[in-house]
GUMAR-179008 format. One record per residue: x, y, z of N, C-alpha, C, O in turn; residue in three letters. Coordinates in pm, whole numbers, padded with zeros to 5 digits, always signed. Layout:
XYZXYZXYZXYZala/...
***
This chain:
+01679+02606+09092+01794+02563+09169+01754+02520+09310+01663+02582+09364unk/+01816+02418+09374+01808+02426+09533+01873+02519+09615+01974+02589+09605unk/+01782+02499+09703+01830+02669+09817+02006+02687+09803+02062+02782+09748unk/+02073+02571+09868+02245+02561+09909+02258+02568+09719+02327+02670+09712unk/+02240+02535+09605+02290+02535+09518+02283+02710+09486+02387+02775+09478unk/+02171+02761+09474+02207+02894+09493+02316+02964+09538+02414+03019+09486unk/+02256+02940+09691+02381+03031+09740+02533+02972+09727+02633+03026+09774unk/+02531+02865+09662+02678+02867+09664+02741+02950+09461+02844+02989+09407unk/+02604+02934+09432+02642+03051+09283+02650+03197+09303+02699+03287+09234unk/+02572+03195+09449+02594+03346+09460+02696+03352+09497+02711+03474+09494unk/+02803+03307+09538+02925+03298+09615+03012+03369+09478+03056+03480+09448unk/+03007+03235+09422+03051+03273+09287+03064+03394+09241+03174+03448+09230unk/+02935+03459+09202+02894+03527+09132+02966+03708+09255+02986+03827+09231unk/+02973+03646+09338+02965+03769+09472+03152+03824+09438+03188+03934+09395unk/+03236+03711+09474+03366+03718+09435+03431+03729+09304+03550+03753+09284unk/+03330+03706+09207+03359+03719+09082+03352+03881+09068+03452+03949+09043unk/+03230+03929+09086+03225+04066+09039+03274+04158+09136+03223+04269+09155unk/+03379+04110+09203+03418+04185+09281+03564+04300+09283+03670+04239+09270unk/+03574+04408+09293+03692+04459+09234+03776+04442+09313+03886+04469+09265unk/+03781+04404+09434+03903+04396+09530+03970+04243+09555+04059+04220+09638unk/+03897+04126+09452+03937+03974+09471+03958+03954+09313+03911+04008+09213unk/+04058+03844+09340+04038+03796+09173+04045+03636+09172+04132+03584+09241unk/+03955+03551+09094+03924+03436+09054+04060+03368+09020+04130+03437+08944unk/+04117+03243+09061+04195+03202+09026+04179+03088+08962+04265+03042+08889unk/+04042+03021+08991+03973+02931+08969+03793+02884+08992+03743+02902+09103unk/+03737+02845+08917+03590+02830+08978+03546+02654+08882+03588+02630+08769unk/+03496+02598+08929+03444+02521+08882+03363+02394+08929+03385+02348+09041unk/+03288+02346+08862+03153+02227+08931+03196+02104+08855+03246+02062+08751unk/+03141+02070+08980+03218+01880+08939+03083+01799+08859+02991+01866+08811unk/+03085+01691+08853+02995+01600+08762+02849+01634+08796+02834+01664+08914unk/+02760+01636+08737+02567+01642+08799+02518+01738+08714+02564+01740+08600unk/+02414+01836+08753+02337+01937+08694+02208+01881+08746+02171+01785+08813unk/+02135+02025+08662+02029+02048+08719+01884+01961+08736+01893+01885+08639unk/+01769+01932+08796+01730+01798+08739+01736+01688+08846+01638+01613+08844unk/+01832+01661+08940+01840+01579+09046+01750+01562+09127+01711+01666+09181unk/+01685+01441+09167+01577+01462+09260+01687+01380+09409+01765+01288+09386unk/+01670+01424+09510+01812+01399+09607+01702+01292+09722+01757+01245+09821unk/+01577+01268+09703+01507+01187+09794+01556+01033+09790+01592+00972+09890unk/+01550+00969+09628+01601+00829+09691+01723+00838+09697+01756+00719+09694unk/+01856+00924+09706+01961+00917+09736+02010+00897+09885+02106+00831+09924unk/+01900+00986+09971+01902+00994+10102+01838+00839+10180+01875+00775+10279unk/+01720+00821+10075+01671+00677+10109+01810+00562+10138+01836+00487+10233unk/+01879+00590+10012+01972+00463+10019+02066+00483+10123+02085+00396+10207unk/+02150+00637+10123+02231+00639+10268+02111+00599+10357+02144+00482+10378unk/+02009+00614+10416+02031+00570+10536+01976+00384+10525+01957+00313+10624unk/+01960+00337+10374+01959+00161+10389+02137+00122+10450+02182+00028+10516unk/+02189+00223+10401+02348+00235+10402+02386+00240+10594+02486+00189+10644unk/+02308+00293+10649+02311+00316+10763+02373+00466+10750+02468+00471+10828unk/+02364+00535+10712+02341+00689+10766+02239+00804+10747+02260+00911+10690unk/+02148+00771+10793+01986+00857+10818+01995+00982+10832+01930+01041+10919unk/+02077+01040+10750+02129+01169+10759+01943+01314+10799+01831+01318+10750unk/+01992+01370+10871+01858+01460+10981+01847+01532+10820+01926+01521+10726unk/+01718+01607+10828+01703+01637+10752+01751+01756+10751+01776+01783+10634unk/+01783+01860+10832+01842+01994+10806+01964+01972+10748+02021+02078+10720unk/+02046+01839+10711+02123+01864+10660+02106+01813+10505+02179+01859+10417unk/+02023+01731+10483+01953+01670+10405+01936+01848+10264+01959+01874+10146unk/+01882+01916+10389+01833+02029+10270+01922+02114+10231+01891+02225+10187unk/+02060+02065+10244+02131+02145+10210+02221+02078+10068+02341+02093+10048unk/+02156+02030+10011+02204+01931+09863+02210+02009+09776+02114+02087+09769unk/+02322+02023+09673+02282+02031+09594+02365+01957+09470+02449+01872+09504unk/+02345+01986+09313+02296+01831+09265+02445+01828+09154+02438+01803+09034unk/+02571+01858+09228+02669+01876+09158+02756+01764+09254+02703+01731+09360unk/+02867+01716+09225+02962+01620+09337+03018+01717+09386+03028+01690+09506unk/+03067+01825+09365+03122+01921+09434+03157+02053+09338+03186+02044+09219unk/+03150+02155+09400+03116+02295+09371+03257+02374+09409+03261+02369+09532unk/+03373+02445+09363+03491+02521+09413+03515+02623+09368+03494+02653+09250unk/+03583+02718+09481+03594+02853+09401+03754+02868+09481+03781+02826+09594unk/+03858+02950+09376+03981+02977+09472+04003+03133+09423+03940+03174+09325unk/+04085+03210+09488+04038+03363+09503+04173+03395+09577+04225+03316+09656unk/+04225+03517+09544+04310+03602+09617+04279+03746+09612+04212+03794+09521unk/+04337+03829+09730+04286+03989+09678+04337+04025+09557+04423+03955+09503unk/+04294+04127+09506+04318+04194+09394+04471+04259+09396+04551+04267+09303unk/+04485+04307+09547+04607+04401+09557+04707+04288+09615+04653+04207+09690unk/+04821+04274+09594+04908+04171+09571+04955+04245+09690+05035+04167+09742unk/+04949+04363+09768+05026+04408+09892+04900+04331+10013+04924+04322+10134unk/+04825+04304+09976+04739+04268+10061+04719+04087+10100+04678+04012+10012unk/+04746+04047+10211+04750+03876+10232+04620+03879+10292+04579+03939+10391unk/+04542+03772+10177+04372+03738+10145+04368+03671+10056+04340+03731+09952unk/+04385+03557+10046+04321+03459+09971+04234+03318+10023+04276+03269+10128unk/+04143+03264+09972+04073+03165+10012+04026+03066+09884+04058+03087+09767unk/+03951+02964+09925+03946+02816+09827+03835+02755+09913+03832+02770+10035unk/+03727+02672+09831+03688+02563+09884+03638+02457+09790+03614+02494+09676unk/+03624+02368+09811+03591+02248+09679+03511+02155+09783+03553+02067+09859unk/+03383+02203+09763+03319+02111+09889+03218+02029+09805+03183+02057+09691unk/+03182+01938+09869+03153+01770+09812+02990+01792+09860+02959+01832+09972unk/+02912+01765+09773+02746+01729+09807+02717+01646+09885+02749+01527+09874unk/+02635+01709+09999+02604+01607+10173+02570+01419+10101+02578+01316+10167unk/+02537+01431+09963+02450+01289+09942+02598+01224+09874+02596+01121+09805unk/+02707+01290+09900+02856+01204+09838+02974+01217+09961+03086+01166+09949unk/+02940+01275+10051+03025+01259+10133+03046+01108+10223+03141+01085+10297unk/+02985+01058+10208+02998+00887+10292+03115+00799+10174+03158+00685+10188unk/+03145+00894+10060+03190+00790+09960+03361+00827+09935+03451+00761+09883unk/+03356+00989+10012+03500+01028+10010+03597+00994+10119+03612+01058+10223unk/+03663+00884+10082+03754+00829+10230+03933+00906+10172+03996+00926+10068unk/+03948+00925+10315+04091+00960+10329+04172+00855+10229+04132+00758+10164unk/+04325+00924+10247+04396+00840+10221+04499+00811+10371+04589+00887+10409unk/+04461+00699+10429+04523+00711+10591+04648+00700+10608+04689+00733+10719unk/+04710+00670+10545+04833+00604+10527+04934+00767+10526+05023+00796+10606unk/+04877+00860+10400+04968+00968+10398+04899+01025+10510+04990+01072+10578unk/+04783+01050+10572+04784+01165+10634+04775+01136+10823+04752+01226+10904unk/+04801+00971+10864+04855+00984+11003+05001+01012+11017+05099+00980+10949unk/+04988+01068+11104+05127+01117+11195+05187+01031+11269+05300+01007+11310unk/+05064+00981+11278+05148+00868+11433+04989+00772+11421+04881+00801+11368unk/+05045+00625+11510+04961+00551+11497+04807+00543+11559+04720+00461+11528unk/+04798+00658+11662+04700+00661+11724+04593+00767+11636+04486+00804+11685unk/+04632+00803+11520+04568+00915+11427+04466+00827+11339+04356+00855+11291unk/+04550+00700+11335+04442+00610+11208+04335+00565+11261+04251+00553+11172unk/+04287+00529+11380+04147+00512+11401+04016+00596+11356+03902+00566+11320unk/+04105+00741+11380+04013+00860+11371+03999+00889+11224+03890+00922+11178unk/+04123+00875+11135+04115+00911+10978+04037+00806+10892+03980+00827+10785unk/+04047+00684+10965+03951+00563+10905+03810+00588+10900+03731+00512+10843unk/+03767+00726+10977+03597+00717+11001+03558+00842+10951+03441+00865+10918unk/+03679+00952+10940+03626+01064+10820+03614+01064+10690+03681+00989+10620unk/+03516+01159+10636+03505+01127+10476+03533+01310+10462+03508+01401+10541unk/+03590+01308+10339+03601+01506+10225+03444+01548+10257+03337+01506+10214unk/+03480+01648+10349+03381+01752+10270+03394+01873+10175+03328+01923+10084unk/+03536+01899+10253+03601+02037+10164+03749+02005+10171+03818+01980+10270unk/+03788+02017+10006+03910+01949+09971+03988+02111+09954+03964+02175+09852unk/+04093+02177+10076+04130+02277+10046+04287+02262+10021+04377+02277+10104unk/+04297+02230+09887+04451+02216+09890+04493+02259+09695+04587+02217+09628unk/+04397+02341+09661+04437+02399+09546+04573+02528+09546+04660+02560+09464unk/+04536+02574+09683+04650+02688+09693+04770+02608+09741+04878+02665+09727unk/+04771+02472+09800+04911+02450+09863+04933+02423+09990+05036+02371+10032unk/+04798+02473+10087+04790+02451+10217+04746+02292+10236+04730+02265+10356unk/+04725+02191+10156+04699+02094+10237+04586+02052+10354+04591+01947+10418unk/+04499+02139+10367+04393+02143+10442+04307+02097+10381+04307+02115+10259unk/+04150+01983+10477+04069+01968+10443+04004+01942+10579+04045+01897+10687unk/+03845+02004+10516+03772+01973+10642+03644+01834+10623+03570+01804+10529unk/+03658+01789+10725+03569+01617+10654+03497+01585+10798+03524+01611+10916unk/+03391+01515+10727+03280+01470+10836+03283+01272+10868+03293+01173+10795unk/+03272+01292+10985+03301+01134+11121+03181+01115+11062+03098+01206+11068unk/+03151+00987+10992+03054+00898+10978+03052+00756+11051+03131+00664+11030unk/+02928+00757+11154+02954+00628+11230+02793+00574+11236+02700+00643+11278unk/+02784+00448+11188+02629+00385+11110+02546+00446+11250+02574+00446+11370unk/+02419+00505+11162+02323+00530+11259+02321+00661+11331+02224+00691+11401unk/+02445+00755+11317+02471+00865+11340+02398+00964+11192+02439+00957+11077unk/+02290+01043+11239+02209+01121+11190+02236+01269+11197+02145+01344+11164unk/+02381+01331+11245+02459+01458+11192+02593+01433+11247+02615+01426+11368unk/+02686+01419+11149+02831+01384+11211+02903+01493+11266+02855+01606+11274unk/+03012+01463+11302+03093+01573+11376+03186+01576+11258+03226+01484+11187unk/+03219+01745+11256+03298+01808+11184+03452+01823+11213+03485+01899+11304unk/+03532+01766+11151+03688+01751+11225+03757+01832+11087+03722+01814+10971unk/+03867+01926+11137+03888+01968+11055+04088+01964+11035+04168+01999+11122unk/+04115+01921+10925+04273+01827+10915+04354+01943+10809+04327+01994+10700unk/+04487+01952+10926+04565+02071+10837+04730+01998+10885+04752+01946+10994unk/+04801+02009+10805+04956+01903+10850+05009+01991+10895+05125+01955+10916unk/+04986+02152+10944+05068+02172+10969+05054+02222+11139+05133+02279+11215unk/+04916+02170+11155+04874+02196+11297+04818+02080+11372+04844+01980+11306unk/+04758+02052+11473+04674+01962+11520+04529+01917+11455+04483+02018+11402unk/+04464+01837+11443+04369+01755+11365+04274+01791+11500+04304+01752+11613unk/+04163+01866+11473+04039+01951+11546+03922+01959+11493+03876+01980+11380unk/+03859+01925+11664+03691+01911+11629+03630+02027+11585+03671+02125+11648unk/+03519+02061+11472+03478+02229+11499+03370+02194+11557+03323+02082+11574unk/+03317+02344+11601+03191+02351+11629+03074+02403+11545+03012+02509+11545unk/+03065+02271+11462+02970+02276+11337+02918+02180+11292+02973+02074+11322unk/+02811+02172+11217+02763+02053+11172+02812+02087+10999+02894+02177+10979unk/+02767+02024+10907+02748+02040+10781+02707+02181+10712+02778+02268+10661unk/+02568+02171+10731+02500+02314+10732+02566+02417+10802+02602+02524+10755unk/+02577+02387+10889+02669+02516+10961+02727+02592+10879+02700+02707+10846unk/+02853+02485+10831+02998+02493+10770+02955+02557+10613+02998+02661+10562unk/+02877+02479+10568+02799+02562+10427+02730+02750+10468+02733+02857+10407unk/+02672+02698+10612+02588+02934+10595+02766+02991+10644+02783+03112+10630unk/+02895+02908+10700+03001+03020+10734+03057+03036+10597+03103+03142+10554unk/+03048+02886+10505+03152+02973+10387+03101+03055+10313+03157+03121+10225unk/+02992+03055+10345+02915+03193+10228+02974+03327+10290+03051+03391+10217unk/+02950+03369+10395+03026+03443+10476+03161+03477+10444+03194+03589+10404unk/+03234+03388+10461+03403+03402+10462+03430+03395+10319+03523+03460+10271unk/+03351+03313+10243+03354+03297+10070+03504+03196+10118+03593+03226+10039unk/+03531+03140+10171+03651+03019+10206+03748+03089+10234+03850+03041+10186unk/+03770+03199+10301+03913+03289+10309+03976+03171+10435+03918+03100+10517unk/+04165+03197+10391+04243+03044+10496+04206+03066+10600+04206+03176+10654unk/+04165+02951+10648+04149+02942+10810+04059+03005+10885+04090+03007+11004unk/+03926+03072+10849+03824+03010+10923+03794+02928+10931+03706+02959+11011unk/+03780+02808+10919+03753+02676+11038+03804+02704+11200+03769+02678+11315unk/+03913+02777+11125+03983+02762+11307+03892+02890+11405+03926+02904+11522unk/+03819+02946+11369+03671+03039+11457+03632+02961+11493+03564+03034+11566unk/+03599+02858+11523+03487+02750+11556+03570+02623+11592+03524+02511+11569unk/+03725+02646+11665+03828+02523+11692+03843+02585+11810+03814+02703+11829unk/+03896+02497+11905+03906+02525+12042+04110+02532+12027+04198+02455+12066unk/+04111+02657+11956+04280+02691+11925+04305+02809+11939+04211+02884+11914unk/+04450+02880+11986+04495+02993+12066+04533+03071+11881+04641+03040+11830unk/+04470+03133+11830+04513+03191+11705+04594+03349+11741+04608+03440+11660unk/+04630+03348+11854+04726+03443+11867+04922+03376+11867+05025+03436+11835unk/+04904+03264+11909+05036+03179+11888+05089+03178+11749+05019+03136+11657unk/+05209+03223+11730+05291+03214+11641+05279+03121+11506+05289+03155+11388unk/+05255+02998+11562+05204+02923+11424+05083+02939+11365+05060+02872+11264unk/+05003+03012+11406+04874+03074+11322+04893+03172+11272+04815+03209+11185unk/+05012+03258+11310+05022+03410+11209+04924+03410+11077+04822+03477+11067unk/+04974+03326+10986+04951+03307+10827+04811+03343+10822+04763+03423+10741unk/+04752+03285+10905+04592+03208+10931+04543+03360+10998+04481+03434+10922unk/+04561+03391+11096+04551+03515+11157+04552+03648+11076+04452+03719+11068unk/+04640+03670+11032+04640+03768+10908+04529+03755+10824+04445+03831+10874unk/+04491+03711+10743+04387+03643+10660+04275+03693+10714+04233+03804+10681unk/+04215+03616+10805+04085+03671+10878+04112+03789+10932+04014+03863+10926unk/+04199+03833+10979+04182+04013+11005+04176+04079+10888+04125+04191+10898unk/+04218+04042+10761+04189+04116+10671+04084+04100+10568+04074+04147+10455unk/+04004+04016+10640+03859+03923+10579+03751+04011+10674+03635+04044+10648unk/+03823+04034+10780+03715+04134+10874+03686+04271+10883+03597+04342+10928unk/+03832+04286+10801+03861+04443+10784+03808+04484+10653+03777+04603+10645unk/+03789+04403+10540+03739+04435+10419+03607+04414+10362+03543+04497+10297unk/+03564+04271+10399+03432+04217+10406+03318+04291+10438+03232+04319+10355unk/+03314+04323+10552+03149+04414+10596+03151+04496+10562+03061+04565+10608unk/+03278+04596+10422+03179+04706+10368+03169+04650+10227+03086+04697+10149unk/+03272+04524+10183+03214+04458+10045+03144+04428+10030+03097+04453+09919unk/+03062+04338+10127+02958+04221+10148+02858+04300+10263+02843+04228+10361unk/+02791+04418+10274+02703+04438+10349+02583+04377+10385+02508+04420+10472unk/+02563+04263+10309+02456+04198+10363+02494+04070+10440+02394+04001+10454unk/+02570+04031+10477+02645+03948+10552+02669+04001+10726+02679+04121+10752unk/+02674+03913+10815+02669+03988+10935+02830+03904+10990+02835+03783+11016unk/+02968+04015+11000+03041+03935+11030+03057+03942+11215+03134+03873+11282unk/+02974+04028+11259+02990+04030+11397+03028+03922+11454+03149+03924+11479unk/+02958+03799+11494+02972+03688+11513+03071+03645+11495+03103+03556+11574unk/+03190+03687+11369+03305+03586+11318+03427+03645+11439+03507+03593+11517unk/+03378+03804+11396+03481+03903+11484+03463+03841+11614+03574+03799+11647unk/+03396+03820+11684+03339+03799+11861+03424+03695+11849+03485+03680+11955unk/+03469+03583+11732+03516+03478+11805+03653+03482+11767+03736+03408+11821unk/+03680+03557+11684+03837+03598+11644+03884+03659+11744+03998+03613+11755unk/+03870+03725+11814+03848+03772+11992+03879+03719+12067+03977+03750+12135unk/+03794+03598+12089+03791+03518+12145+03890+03410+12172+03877+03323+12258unk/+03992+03424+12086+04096+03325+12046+04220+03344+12033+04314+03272+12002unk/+04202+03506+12074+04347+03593+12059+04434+03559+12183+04545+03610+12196unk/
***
C-alpha cells in the first residue's frame, strides 16, 4: 500500500472496531492497488500544476476513500464523515458555482476551487476544496459550509490528510485551523462535537496526540 493509503485504512479499520462509534457507511471509489502515481503528476504539472512533492506523497491510488460514523450512544452528539478525493484528481473536481454563490462577489473565488472532501453524506452540506492557480505548487485550503462564512484554513493538503486521521472526520474540525469565534452561538452544533471528540478520543485513540487540537479549541472560545 502507499503510506496515506494506509493510514487512511487504518482509519477505517480504527472506527470500525471501535465500541463507542458505529459505521454508517465506508467505502472506496474507482482504482486499486497497482497505480504507479509518477506520470500522473508528470501530466498535472504539463497541465500547469507542479504539485511540491510533500504533497505529491500523499496519493493514494483510489478517486476517493469515505468513511461516515456516529457514536454508539445515541445520548451522545459525535458524529463525523469524509469522502476525500486523491491529490492526483483534485484539479478535475470543479464546483458547481451557480448553487453554491451567495452573492456575486463569491464566484470568482468558487471558479478556482476544486473537492477535496465532499462532506455532505450526513446533511451538513460542507466541503473542504483546494484554490488551484497554474504554476501554484501547494494550494490554499478554503473550506465551504452554507451555513457559515466560506474560510481560509491553515493547511495545506497533507496537513488536512495527518488532522483527519486524528479527528477520523468528526463535524467541524476544519474550523481548528479557521480564523472563527467557535464560542458564538452559530457554532454550538460544531462546538459540541469537538468537545466530545476531545473528551473521548485520547483514551480511545492513545496513540494520537490531541493536545494540539485542544490548544486550539481554546483558542477560539
Amino acid at each position: 500500500m502507499f503510506p496515506y493509503e494506509r493510514r487512511l485504512e487504518q482509519v477505517f479499520r480504527e472506527v470500525r472496531e471501535s465500541p463507542l462509534l458505529d459505521v454508517l457507511d465506508q467505502h472506496r471509489g474507482p482504482g486499486g492497488q497497482g497505480a504507479d502515481p509518477t506520470g500522473l503528476f508528470e501530466m498535472l504539472a504539463e497541465d500547469g500544476y507542479p504539485l511540491e512533492p510533500r504533497l505529491q506523497e500523499c496519493f493514494f491510488p483510489y478517486r476517493n476513500m469515505a468513511l461516515h460514523w456516529r457514536a454508539a450512544d445515541s445520548g451522545t452528539m459525535l458524529v463525523g464523515e469524509f469522502d476525500v478525493v486523491s491529490i492526483d484528481i483534485t484539479p478535475e473536481t470543479r464546483l458547481d458555482v451557480d448553487d453554491l454563490a451567495r452573492q456575486e462577489s463569491d464566484r470568482a473565488l468558487l471558479s478556482e476551487l476544486r473537492i477535496l472532501d465532499d462532506i455532505s453524506r450526513g446533511g451538513e452540506g460542507r466541503l473542504a476544496t483546494m484554490r488551484f492557480h497554474s504554476g501554484v505548487t501547494n494550494p490554499e485550503i478554503w473550506f465551504l459550509d452554507r451555513y457559515h462564512d466560506y474560510v481560509r484554513l491553515d493547511l495545506d493538503y497533507r496537513d488536512y490528510l495527518d488532522n483527519l486521521f486524528i479527528t477520523k472526520g468528526v463535524t467541524g474540525w476544519q474550523y481548528l485551523f479557521a480564523d472563527v469565534r467557535l464560542g458564538d452561538r452559530e457554532y454550538a452544533y460544531v462546538l459540541e462535537n469537538l468537545r466530545n471528540m476531545l473528551r473521548i478520543f485520547p483514551d480511545e485513540f492513545p496513540e494520537y496526540d490531541y493536545a494540539p487540537l485542544t490548544a486550539r479549541l481554546e483558542a477560539r472560545l
